[in-house]
C-alpha positions in Angstrom: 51.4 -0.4 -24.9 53.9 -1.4 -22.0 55.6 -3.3 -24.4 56.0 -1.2 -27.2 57.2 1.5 -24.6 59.9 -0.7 -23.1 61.2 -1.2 -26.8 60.7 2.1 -27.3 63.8 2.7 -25.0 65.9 1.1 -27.3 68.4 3.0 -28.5 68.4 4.4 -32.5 71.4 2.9 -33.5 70.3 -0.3 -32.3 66.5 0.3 -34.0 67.7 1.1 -37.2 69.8 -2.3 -37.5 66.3 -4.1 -36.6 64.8 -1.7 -39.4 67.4 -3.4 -41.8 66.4 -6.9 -41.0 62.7 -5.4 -41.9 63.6 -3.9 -45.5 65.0 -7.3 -45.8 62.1 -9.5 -45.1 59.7 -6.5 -46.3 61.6 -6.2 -49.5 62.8 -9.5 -50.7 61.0 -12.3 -48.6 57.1 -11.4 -48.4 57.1 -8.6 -51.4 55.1 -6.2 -49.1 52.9 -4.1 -51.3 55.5 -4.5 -54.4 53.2 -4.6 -56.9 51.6 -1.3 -56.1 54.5 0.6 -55.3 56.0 -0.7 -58.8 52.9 0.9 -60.4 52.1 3.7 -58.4 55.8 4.6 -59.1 55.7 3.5 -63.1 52.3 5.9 -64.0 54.0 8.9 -61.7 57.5 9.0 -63.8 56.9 7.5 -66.9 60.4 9.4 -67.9 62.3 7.8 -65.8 64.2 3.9 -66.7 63.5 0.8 -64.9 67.1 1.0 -63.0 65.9 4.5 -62.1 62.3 3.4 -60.7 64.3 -0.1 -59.4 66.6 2.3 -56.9 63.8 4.9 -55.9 61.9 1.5 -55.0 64.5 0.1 -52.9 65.1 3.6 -51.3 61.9 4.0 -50.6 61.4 0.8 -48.4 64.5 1.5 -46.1 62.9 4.7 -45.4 59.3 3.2 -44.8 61.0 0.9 -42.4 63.3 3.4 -40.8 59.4 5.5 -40.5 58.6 2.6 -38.4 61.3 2.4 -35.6 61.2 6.1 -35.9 57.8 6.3 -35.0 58.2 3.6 -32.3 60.6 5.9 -30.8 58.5 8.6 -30.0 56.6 6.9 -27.2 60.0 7.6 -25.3 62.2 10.0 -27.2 63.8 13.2 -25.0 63.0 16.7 -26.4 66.6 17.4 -26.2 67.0 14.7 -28.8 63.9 14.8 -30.8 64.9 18.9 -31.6 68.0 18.0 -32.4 67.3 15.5 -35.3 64.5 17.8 -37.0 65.7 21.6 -38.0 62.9 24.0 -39.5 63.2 26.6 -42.3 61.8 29.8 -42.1 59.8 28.8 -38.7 59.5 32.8 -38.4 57.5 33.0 -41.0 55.0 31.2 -39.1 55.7 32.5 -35.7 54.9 36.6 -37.2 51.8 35.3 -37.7 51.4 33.8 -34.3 52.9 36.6 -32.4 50.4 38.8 -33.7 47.5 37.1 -32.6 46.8 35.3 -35.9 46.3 31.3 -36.1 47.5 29.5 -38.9 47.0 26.2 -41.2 50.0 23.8 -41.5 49.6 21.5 -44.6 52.0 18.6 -45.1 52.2 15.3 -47.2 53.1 12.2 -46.2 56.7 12.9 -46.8 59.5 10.9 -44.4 59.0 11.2 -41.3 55.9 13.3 -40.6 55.2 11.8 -37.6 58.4 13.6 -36.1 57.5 16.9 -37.9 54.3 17.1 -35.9 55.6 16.1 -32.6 58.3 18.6 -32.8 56.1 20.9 -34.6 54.3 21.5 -31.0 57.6 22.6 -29.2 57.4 25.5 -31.4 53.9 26.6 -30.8 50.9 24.7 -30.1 49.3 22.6 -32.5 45.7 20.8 -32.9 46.4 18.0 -35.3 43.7 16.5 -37.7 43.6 12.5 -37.0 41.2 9.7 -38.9 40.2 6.9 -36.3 41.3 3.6 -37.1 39.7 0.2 -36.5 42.7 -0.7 -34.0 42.3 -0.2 -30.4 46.1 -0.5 -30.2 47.2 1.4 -32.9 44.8 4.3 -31.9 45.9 4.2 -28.8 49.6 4.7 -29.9 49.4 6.9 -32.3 47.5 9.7 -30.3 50.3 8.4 -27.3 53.3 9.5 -29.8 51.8 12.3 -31.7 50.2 14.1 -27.9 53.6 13.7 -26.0 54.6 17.2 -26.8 51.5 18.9 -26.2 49.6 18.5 -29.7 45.9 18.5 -29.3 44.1 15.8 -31.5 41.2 16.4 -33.3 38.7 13.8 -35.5 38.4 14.3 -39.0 34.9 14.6 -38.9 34.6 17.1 -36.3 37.3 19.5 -38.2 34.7 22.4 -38.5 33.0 22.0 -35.6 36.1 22.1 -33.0 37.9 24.9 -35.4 34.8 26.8 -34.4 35.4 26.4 -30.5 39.1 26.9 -30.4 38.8 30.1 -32.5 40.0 32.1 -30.1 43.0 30.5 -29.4 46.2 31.0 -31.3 47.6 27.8 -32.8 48.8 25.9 -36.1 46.0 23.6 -37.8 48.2 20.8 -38.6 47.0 18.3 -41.7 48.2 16.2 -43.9 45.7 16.1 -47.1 47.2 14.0 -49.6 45.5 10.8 -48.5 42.6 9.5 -50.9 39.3 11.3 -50.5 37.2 8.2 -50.1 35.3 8.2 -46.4 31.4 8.5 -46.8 30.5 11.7 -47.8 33.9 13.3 -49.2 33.9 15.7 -51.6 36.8 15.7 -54.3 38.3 17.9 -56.3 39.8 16.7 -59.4 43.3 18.0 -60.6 46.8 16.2 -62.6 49.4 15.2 -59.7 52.4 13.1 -60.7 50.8 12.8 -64.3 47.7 11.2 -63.6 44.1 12.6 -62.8 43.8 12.4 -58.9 41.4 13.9 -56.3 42.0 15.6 -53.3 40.1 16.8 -50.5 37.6 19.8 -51.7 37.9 20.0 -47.6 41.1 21.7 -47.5 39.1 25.2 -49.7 36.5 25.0 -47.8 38.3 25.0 -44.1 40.6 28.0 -45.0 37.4 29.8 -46.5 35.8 29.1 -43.5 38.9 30.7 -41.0 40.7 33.2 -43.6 43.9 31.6 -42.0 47.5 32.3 -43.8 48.3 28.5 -45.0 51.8 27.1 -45.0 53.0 24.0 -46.6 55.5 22.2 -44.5 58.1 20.8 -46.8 60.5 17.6 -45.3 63.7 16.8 -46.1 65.7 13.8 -44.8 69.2 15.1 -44.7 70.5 11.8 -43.1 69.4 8.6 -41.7 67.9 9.6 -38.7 68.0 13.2 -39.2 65.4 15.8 -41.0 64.4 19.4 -41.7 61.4 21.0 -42.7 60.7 24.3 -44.2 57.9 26.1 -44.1 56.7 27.7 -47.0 53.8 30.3 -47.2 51.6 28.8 -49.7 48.8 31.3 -49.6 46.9 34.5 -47.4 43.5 35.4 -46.8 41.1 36.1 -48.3 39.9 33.5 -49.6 36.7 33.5 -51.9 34.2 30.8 -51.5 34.3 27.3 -53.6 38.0 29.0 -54.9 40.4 26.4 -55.1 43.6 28.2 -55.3 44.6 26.4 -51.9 44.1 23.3 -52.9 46.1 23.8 -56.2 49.1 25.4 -54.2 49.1 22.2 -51.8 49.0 19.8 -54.8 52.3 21.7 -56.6 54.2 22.0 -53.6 53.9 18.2 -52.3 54.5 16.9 -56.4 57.4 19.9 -56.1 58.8 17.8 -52.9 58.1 14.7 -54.5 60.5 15.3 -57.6 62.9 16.5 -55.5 63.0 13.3 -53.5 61.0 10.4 -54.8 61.9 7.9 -52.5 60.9 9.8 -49.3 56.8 9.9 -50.4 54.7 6.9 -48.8 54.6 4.8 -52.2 52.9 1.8 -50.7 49.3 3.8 -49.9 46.6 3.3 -52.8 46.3 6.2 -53.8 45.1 6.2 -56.9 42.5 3.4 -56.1 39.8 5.5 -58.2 40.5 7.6 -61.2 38.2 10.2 -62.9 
């Protein structure tokens, strides 16, 4: 970690010419996950031509390794800085809620660069984040180092309900971003059509907002620029919610296809996520 702080200090414009020399060796010299994100990209716009899918391909890896130095940088980052490179939409929206005494859930998608929308996402009110454990000492150990700095409070996966339950009477965000595969133990899935193919999503996500009758907002990202972002929240949906309704989950699944089509090459490509199909 002493290490990976001390090249945290790096400037930008000096990490984003080493995230170059990554696309490079990513991209042309090992082939890092290129079969999968040539597929995963094929079945999702089967409209689109092969120069099409070639330059959303290419896009997409500079911004997965720009995600990378990005990310490093957050061990070290100033406020002043970070706010300054990621502008929110509507954030009063959100904050009505808040101000009158009314917690809220924050859905996202693993849209360039989340990890900067959640740290900044705390400077505007706080925020208990939903994490999965990895087998990594080192990477666990960053990742709650960089996503914590501003105040976010972390939560297991596993213990969602359970620490929802204590913390209901404080007044926060429930930040999450559902759009991984639903394949840990005892998941429950809910089938639906994303991007043209049959895919499941968490069943989770209806059952947690049933559970808190919390107004849900879908944080939508936009890279503007290399190294600068906004995100808008949009209301996706109010209580109250009936029980086993899926009208959540459904919302979630248009807006992140909806932010998708509007910029393919900004989605995390090179994640399986279509390792099982109904």
């Amino acid at each position: 970690m002493v290490l990976l702080k001390l090249l945290s200090r790096t400037p930008l414009t000096v990490l984003y010419l080493f995230s170059d020399f990554l696309f490079f060796v990513s991209y042309y010299v090992i082939n890092y996950r290129l079969k999968l994100v040539r597929k995963n990209l094929k079945q999702s716009f089967p409209e689109k031509s092969i120069a099409e899918l070639k330059l959303i391909e290419k896009q997409f890896y500079k911004n997965l390794c720009d995600y990378g130095v990005e990310t490093l940088k957050l061990l070290t980052i100033s406020e002043q800085e970070l706010t300054a490179r990621m502008k929110f939409i509507n954030l009063e929206a959100a904050q009505k809620f808040l101000q009158n005494k009314q917690s809220v859930i924050m859905l996202a998608s693993h849209q360039f660069n989340w990890e900067w929308l959640l740290a900044v996402g705390s400077l505007n009110h706080p925020v208990d984040f939903v994490y999965q454990e990895q087998s990594s000492n080192l990477f666990n150990t960053f990742s709650l180092a960089s996503r914590t700095r501003f105040g976010a409070y972390p939560v297991k996966r596993e213990k969602v309900a359970r620490e929802a339950l204590l913390r209901k009477d404080l007044i926060r965000a429930t930040a999450i971003v559902a759009d991984q595969f639903p394949g840990k133990g005892r998941d429950k899935k809910y089938w639906t059509v994303f991007l043209h193919q049959p895919t499941a999503f968490y069943q989770a996500i209806g059952q947690l907002v049933h559970m808190l009758q919390y107004p849900v907002f879908y944080l939508a990202i936009r890279k503007k620029k290399r190294g600068y972002y906004e995100a808008e929240y949009v209301l996706l949906s109010e209580p109250p919610y009936e029980k086993d309704s899926h009208r959540v989950v459904e919302s979630y699944v248009k807006a992140t296809e909806k932010i998708i089509q509007e910029n393919p090459a900004g989605w995390l490509w090179s994640h399986n996520r279509w390792k099982d199909r109904k």
